[in-house]
KEKE-3310 file (N, C-alpha, C; in steps of 0.2 Angstrom, whole numbers, plus 5000, padded with zeros to 4 digits):
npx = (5004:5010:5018:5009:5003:5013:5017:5005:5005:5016:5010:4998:5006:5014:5010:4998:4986:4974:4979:4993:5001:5014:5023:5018:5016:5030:5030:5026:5030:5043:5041:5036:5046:5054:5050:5050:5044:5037:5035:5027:5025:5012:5005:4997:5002:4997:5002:5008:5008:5015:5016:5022:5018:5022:5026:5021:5015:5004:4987:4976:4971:4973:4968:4974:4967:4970:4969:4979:4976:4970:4956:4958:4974:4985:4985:5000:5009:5000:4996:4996:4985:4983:4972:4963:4959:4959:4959:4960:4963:4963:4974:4971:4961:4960:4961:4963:4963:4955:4964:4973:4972:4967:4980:4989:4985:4984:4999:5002:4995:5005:5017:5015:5012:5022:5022:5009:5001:5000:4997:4998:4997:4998:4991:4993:4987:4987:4983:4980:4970:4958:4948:4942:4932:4935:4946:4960:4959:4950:4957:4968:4974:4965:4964:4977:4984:4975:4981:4995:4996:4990:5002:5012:5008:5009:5021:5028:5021:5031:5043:5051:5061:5057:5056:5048:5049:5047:5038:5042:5046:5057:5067:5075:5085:5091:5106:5110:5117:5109:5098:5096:5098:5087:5076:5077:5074:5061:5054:5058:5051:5035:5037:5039:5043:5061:5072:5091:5102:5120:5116:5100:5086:5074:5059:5045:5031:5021:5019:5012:4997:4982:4980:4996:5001:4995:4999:5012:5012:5006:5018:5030:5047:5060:5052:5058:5053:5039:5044:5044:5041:5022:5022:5036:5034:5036:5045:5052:5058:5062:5072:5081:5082:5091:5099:5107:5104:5100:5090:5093:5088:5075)
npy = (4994:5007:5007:5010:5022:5031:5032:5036:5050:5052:5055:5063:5075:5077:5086:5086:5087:5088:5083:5087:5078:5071:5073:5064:5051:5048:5046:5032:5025:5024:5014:5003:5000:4995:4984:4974:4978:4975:4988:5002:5017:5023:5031:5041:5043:5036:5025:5010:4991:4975:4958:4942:4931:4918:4900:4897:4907:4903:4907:4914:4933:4947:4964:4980:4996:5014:5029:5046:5059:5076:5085:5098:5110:5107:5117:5129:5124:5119:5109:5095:5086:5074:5065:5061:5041:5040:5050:5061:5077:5093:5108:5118:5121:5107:5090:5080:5065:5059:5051:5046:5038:5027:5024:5022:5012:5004:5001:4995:4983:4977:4976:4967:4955:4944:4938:4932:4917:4916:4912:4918:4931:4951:4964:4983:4997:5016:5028:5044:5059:5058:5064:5073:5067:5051:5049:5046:5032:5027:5030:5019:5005:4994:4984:4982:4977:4965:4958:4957:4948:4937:4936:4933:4923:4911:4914:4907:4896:4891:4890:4901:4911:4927:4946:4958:4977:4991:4998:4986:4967:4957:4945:4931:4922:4903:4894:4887:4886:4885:4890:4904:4906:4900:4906:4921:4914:4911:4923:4929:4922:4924:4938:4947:4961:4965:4968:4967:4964:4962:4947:4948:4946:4960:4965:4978:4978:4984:4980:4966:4957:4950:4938:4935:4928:4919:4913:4913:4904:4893:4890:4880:4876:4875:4866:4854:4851:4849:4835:4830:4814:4818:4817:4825:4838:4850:4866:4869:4856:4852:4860:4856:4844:4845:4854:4853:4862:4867:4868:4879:4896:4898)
npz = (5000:5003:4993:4982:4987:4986:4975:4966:4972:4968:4954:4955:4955:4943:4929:4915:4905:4893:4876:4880:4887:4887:4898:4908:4902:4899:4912:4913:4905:4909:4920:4914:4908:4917:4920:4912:4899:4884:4873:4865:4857:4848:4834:4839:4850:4862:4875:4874:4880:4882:4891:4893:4904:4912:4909:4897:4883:4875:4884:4893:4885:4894:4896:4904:4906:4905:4907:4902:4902:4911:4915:4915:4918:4933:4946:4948:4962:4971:4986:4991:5000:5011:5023:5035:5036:5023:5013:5000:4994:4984:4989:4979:4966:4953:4960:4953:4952:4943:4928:4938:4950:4943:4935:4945:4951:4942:4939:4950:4949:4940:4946:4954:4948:4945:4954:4955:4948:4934:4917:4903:4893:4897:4893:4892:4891:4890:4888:4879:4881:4885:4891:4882:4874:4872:4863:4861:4866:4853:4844:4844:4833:4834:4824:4819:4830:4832:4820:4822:4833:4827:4816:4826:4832:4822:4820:4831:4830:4819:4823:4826:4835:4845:4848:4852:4847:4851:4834:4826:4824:4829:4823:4828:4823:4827:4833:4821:4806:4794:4799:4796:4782:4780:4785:4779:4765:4766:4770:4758:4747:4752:4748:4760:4765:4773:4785:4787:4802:4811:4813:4815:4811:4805:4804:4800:4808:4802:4787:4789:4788:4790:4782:4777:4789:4789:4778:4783:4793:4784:4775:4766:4769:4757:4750:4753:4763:4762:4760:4769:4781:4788:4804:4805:4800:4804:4806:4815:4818:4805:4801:4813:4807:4796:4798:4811:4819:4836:4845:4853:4859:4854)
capx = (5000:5016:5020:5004:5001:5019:5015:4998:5008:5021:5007:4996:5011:5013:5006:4996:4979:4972:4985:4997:5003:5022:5028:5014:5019:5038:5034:5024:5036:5050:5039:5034:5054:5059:5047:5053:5036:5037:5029:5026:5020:5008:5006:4995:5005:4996:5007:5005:5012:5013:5022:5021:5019:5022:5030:5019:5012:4994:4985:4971:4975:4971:4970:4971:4968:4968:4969:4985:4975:4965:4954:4963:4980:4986:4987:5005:5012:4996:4999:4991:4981:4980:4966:4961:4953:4965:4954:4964:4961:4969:4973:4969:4960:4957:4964:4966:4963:4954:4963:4978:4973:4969:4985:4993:4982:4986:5007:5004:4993:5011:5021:5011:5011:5026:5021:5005:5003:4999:5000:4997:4998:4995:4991:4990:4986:4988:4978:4979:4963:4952:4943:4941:4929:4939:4950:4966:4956:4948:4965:4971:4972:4963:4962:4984:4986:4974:4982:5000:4993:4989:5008:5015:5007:5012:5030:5029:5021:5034:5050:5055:5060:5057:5054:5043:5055:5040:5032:5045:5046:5065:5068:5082:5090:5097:5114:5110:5120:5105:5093:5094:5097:5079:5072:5077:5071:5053:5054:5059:5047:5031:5039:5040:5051:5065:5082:5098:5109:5121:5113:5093:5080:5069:5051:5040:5025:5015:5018:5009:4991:4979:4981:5003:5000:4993:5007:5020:5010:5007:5024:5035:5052:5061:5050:5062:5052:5035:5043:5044:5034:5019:5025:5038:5032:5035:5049:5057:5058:5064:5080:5085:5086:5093:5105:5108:5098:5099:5084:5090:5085:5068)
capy = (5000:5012:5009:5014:5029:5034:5033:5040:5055:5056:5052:5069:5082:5076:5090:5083:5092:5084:5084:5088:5072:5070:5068:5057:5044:5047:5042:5027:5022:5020:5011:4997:4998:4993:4977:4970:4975:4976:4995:5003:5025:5023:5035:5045:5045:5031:5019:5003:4988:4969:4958:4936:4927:4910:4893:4896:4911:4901:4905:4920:4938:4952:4970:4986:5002:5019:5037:5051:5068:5079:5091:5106:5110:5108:5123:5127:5126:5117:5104:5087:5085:5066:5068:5052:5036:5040:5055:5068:5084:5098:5113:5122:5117:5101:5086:5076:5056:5055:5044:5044:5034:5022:5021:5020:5006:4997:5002:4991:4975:4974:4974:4960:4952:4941:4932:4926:4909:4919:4909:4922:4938:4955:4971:4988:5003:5021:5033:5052:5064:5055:5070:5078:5064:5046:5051:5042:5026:5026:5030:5012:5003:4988:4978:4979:4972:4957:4954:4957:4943:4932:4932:4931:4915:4909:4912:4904:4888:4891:4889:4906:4914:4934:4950:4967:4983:4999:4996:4980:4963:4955:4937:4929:4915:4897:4891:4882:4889:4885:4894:4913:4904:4897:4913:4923:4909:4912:4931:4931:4916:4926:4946:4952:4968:4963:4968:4963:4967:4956:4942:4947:4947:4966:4967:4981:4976:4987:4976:4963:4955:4941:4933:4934:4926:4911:4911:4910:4894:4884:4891:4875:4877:4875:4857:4850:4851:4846:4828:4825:4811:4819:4822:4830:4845:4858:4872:4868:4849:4850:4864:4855:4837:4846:4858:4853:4865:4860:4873:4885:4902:4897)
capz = (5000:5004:4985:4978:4989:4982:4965:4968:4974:4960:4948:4955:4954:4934:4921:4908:4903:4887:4872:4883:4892:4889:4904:4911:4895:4901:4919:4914:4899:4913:4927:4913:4906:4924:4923:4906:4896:4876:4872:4859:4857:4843:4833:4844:4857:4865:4875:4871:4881:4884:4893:4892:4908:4914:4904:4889:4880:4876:4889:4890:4886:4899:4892:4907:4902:4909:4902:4904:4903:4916:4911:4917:4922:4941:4951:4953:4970:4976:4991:4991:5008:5015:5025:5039:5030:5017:5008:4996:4993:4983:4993:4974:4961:4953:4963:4948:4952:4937:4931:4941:4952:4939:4931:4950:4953:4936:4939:4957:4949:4936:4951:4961:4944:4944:4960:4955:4945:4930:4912:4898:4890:4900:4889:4892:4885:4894:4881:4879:4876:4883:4893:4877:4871:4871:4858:4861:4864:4847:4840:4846:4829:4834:4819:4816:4836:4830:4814:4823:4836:4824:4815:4831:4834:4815:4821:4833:4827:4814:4828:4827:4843:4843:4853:4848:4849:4845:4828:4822:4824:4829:4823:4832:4822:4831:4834:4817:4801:4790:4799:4794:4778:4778:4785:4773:4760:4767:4769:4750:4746:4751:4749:4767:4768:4780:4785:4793:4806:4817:4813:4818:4805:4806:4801:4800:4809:4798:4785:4791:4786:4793:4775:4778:4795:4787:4773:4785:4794:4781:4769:4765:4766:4748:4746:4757:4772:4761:4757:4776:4785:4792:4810:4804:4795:4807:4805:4818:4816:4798:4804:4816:4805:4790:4800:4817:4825:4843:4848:4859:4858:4851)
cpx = (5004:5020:5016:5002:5008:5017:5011:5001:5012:5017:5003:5001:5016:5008:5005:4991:4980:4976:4992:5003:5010:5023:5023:5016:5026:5038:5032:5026:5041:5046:5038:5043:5058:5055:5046:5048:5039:5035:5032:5023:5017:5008:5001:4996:5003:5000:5003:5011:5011:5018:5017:5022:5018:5027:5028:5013:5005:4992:4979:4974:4972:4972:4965:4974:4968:4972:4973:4983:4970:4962:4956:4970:4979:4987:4995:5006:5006:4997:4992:4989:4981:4978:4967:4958:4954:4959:4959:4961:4966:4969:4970:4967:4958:4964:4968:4967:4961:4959:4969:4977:4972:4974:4991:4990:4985:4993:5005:5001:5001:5017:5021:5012:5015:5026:5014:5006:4999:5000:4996:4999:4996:4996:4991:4992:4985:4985:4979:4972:4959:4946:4941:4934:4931:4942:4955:4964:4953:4954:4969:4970:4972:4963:4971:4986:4984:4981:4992:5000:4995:4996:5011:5013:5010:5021:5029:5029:5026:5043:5054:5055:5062:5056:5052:5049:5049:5037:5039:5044:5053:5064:5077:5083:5092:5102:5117:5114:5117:5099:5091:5093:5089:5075:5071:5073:5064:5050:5053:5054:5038:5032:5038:5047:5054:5072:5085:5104:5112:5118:5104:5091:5074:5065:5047:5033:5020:5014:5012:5003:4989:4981:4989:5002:4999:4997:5012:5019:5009:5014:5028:5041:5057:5056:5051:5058:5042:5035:5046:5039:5029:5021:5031:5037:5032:5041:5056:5061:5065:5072:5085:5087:5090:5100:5109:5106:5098:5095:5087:5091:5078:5064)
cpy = (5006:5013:5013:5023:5033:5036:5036:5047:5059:5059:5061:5074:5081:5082:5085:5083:5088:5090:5086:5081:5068:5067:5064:5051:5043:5043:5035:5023:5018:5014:5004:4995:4993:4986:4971:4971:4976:4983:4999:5012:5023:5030:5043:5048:5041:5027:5014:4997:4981:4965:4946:4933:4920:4904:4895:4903:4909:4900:4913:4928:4942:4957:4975:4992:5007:5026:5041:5057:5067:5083:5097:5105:5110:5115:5124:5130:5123:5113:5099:5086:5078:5066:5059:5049:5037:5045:5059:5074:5088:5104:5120:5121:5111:5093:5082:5067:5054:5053:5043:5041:5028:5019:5019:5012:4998:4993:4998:4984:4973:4974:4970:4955:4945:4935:4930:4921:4911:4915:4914:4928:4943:4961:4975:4996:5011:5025:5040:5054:5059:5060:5073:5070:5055:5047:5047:5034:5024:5026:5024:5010:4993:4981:4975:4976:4967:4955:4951:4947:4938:4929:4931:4924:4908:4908:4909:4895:4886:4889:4892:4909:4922:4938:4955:4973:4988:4996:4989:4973:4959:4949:4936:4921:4910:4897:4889:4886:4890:4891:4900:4910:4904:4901:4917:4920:4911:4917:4931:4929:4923:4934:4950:4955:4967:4971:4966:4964:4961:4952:4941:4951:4954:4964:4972:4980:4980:4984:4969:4961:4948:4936:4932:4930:4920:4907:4907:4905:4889:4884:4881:4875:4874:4866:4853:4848:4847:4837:4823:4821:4817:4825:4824:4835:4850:4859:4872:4861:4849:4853:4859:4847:4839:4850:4860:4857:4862:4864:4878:4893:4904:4895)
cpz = (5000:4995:4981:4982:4987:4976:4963:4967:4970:4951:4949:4956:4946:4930:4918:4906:4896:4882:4875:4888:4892:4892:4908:4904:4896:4908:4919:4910:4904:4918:4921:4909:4910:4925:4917:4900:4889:4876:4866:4861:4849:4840:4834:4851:4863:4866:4877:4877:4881:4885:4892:4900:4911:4910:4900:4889:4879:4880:4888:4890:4891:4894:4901:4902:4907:4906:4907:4905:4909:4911:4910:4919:4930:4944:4952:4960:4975:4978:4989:4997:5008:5020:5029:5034:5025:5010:5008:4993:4989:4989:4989:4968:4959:4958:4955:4948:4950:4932:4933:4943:4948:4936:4940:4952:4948:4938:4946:4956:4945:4942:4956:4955:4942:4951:4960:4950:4937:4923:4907:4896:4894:4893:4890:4890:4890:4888:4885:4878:4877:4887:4887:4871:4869:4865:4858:4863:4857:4841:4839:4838:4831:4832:4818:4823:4835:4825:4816:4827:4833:4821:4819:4832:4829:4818:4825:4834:4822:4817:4828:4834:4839:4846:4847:4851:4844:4840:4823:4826:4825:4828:4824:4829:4828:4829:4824:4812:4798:4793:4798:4785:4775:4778:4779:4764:4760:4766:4760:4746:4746:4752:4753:4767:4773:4779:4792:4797:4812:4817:4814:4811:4807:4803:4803:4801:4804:4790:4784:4791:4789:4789:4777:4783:4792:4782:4778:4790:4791:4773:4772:4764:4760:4747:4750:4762:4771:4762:4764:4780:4790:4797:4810:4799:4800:4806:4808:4821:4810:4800:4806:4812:4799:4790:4805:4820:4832:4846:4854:4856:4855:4857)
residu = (UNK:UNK:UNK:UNK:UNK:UNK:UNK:UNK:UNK:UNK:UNK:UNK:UNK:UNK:UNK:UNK:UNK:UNK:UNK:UNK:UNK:UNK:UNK:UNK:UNK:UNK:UNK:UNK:UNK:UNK:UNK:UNK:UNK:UNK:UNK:UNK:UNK:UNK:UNK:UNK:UNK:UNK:UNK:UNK:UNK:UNK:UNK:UNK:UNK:UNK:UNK:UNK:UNK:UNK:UNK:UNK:UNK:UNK:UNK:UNK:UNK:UNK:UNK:UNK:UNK:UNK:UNK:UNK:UNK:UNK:UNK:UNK:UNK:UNK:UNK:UNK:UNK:UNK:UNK:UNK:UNK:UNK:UNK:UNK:UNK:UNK:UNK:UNK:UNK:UNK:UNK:UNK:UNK:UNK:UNK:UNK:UNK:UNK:UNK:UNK:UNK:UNK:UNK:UNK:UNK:UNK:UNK:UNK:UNK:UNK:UNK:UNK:UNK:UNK:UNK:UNK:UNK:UNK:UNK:UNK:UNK:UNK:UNK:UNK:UNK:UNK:UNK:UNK:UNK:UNK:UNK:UNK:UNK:UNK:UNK:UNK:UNK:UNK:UNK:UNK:UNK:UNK:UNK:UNK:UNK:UNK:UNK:UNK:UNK:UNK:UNK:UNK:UNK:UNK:UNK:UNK:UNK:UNK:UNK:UNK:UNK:UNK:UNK:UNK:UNK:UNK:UNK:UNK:UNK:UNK:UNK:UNK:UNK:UNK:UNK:UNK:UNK:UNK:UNK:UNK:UNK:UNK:UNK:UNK:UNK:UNK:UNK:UNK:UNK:UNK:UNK:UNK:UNK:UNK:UNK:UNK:UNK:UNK:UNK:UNK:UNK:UNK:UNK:UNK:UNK:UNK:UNK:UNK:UNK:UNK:UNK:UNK:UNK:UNK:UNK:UNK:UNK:UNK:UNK:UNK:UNK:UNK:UNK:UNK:UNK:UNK:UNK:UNK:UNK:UNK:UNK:UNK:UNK:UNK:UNK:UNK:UNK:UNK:UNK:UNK:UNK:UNK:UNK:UNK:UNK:UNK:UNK:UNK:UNK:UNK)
# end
């Protein structure tokens, strides 16, 4: 409780009146940096985050949310009162808890979060301008997080291991020689824009479509990986019999 009434604290002496909300999206940028999340500022300004919990990613997703503006500016120089029975007050002006304490309350369930027995996906989403109408929620572009979703899952039936960094996709080759090889094979095979650095394959999530998703689950590598028995026909099977792949990092 001594965490959250901290954060509460820091959370109500933040400017951030609707369009304005910088440094409320800087202080909640570092708080989900410091707890391993993926995040993303769209291009609203909306921060976007998600983080993988447990042994296995399939499991149900969770989505919290909670909005960065107030209506009006803070008073400067006004004092925060904590009052008995833990009631707050400004001493001028608007207090502001719309929705700070929401975002203080979300910033304490992700920091309970790694001690419960959690198996899935957490999401969330810190929206701007939503006093002015929910604007910075309607901005969220719902349909390219499914489709992103979707080839996430595709890679990963596919036995690629990979992390989100902002608006890309990072694939992370195995130990194997052959497998950037193969990568690259697939990329070229159904025309996804890449590139290449130190060995990690870039993608442009905004490239990305529900129909490419399904490409890159049921592609076949050069043939080779067609005229394999059955139970072998996955990706990360065919690699490892063709080019020693011994699976780590996937």
């Amino acid at each position: 409780m001594k965490q959250l009434k901290k954060t509460l604290l820091e959370l109500l002496n933040i400017q951030g009146v609707s369009g304005r909300e910088d440094k409320v999206a800087a202080y909640v940028t570092q708080r989900l940096t410091g707890r391993d999340f993926t995040i993303e500022h769209d291009h609203f300004g909306n921060v976007l985050a998600q983080k993988h919990f447990g042994a296995t990613s399939h499991g149900p997703v969770l989505l919290l949310s909670a909005h960065m503006d107030t209506v009006v500016s803070f008073v400067p120089g006004r004092r925060i009162v904590w009052e008995d029975n833990d009631i707050l007050r400004s001493s001028e002006g608007i207090l502001g808890a719309d929705d700070r304490a929401g975002i203080a309350i979300l910033l304490e369930v992700i920091e309970r979060m790694d001690r419960l027995s959690f198996n899935g996906t957490l999401k969330i989403a810190f929206t701007r301008d939503e006093e002015r109408g929910r604007i910075g929620s309607n901005e969220i572009a719902v349909e390219q997080m499914r489709n992103m979703e979707l080839l996430a899952e595709a890679l990963r039936r596919r036995g690629f291991s990979f992390r989100y960094l902002g608006n890309q996709l990072i694939l992370q080759p195995g130990s194997g020689k052959g497998e950037l090889y193969l990568i690259k094979g697939l990329l070229n095979a159904l025309q996804i824009e890449a590139s290449y650095r130190e060995g990690m394959v870039i993608l442009e999530k905004i490239h990305f479509t529900e129909d490419l998703a399904e490409l890159v689950s049921l592609y076949k590598a050069y043939n080779q990986e067609s005229r394999c028995p059955t139970h072998m026909r996955s990706w990360k099977t065919f690699v490892k019999r063709r080019h020693g792949y011994n699976g780590q990092n996937a």
